[in-house]
Structures are given as C-alpha cells and as structure tokens.
DRENBATI-905880 format. One record per residue (C-alpha): residue number from 1; residue in three letters; x, y, z. Coordinates in steps of 0.2 Angstrom, whole numbers, plus 5000, padded with zeros to 4 digits. Example, Ala and Ser with C-alpha at 12.3 -4.5 7.8 and 13.67 -1.06 7.14 Angstrom:
   num   residuo     px     py     pz
     1       ALA   5062   4978   5039
     2       SER   5068   4995   5036
// end
This chain:
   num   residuo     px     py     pz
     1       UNK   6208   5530   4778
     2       UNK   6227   5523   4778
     3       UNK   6225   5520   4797
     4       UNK   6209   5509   4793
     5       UNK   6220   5502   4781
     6       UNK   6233   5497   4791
     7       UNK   6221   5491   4803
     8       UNK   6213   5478   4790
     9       UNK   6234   5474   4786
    10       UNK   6235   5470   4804
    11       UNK   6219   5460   4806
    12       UNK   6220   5450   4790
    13       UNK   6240   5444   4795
    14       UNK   6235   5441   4812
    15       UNK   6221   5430   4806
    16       UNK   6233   5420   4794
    17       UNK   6246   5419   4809
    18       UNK   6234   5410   4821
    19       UNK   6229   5398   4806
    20       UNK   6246   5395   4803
    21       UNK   6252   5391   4819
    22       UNK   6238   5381   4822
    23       UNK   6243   5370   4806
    24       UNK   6259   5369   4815
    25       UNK   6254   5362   4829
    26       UNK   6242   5350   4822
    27       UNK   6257   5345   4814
    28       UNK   6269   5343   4829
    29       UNK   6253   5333   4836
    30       UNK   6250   5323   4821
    31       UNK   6270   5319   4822
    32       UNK   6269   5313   4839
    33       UNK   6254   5302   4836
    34       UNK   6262   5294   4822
    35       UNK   6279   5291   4828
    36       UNK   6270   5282   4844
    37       UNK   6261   5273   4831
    38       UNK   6276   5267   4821
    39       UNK   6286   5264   4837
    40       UNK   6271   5252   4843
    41       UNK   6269   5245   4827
    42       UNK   6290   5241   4827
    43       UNK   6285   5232   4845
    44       UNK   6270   5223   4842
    45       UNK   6283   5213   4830
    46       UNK   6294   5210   4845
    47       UNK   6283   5204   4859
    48       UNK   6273   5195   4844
    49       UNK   6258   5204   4848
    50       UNK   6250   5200   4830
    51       UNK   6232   5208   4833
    52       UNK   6243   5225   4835
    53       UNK   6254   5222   4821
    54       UNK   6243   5215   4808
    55       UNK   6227   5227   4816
    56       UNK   6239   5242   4811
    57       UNK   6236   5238   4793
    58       UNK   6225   5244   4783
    59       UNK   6211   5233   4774
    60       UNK   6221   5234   4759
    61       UNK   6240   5237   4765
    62       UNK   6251   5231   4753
    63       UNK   6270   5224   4762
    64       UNK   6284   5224   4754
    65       UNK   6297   5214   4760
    66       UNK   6317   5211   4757
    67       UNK   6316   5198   4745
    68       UNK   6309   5201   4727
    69       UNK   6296   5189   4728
    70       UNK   6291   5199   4744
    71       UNK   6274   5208   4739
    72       UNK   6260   5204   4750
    73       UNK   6243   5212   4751
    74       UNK   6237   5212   4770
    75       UNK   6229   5196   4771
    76       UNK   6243   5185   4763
    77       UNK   6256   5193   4773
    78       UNK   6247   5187   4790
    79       UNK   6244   5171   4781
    80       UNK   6264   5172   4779
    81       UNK   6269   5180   4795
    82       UNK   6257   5171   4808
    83       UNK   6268   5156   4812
    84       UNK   6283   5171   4818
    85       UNK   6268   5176   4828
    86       UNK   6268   5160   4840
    87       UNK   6284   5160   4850
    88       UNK   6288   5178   4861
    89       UNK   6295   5187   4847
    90       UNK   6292   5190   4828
    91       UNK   6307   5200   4825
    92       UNK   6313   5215   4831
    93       UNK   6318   5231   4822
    94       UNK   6322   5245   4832
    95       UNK   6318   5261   4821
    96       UNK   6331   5278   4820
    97       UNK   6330   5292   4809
    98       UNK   6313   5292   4804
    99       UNK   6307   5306   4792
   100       UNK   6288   5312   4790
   101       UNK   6279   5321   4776
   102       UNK   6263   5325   4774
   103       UNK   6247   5330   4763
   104       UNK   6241   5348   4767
   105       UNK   6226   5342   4773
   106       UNK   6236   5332   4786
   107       UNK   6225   5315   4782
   108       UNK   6240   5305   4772
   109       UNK   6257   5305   4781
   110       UNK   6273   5296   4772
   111       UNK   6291   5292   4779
   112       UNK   6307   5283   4779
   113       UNK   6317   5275   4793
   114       UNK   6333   5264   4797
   115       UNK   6331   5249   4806
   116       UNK   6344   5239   4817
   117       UNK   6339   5220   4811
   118       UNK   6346   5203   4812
   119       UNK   6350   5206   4795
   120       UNK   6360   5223   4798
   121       UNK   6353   5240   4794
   122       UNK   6338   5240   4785
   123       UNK   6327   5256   4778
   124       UNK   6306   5255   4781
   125       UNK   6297   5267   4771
   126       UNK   6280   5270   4770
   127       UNK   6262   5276   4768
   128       UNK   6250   5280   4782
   129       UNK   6231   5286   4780
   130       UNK   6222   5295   4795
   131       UNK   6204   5289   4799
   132       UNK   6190   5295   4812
   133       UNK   6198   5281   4822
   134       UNK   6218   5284   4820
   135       UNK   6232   5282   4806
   136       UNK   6232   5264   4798
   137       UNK   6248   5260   4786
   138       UNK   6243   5258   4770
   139       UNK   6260   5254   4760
   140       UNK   6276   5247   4770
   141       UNK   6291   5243   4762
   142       UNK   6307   5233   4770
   143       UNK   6322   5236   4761
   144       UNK   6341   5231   4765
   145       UNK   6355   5243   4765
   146       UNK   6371   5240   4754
   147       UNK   6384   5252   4758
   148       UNK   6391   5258   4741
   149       UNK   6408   5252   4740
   150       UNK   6403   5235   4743
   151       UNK   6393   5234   4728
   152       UNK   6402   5224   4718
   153       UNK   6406   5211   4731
   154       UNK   6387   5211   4730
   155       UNK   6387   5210   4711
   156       UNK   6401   5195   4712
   157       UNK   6391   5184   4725
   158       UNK   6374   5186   4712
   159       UNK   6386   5184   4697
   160       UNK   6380   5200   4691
   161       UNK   6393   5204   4677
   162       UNK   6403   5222   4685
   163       UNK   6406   5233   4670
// end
C-alpha cells in the first residue's frame, strides 16, 4: 500500500513538473517573440517603415505620447505621425532594459523600457495582446525621464510654485 503510495506521489509531481517547465518554456519563447516584436516595432520608426509601425497596433491601440495633450487612439496617431513617415526616418529610439509580465494564460504581455531619444532617456511601457496571428500593442505610452534632483529646475522653467 505505502509503495503504491509513493508511486502516485511520484507520478502526480512528475506530471506537474513537465507542465511546469513547459509553461517555462512557452514563456522563454513568448519573451523572445515579443522582444523581436518590440525591437521591430522600435525600427520600423527609424527606417519610417509606417505599414510595420502603425500595422503593429492594434485596431484600437491607444498612444500616449510625451506631451499631455498626447492621447491618440490608433487612427489619429497615423493621421498625426504620417507626415514623420515620408523622409528615411520617423525617429529612432533604441530600447534597453526592457521588463515583461504576463497573464497566466500567456495571451496579454505588459512592460516597460528606457529609450535613448533625441530628447534624452525616455521610459515606453506598454500593453500587448496575442492573437492567432501574433502579438498586436494595445496601449503604448511615451514618457520622459527627469532625474530626481533636477526636479525643481523643472518646477522653476513651468513656474510651478517649489514648496
């Protein structure tokens, strides 16, 4: 009896180890796919290759960009970003640090990046959803880095009263 116990033990954790590792894997694929993705996506903007850019959006992606006024749902950002699309390059961000998470079920991915930009280091986060035919981004946003101690130089040139 305790050795058919133990056999079931043995059986039952072997079975949750294979699932488990293959969770991991998909995972470590998933990763791979997606930082690809990204790393494209990053590109596409700096050979101004728009059907990449703005095909990598979903239906409904929403963009946020730097300035406050900056929220565009997919077709309002190409209608804004189209003319950036006509000489060789958009813009070019090259991406470092990038962090994923996902859902268990693997089908929504999120993250957050620094960028090296015209405009200094930036952070990209995001929200990506898998479909039958690959990832789309569903929620981007753009956001400039302030290092903390210059925060009220930054407060100053607003005139934002410092307290």
């Amino acid at each position: 009896m305790m050795r058919k116990t133990i056999i079931i033990i043995i059986s039952v954790l072997s079975i949750v180890s294979c699932n488990n590792s293959e969770k991991v894997v998909s995972r470590d694929v998933e990763l791979s796919i997606l930082n690809a993705f990204m790393d494209n996506w990053h590109h596409s903007a700096a050979v101004a290759d728009e059907d990449i850019f703005f095909g990598s959006l979903d239906l409904n992606a929403v963009y946020l960009g730097t300035d406050p006024s900056e929220r565009w749902l997919k077709h309002e950002f190409m209608t804004w970003g189209m003319k950036y699309f006509q000489g060789d390059t958009a813009w070019a961000f090259t991406p470092y640090n990038r962090v994923w998470e996902f859902t268990d079920d693997l089908q929504y991915a999120w993250f957050d990046e620094l960028l090296e930009t015209h405009m200094g280091v930036c952070r990209g986060s995001g929200v990506l959803k898998k479909y039958n035919d690959g990832w789309k981004i569903k929620h981007y946003n753009l956001a400039l880095t302030l290092p903390n101690d210059q925060m009220n130089n930054y407060r100053k040139m607003l005139d934002i009263p410092i307290k």
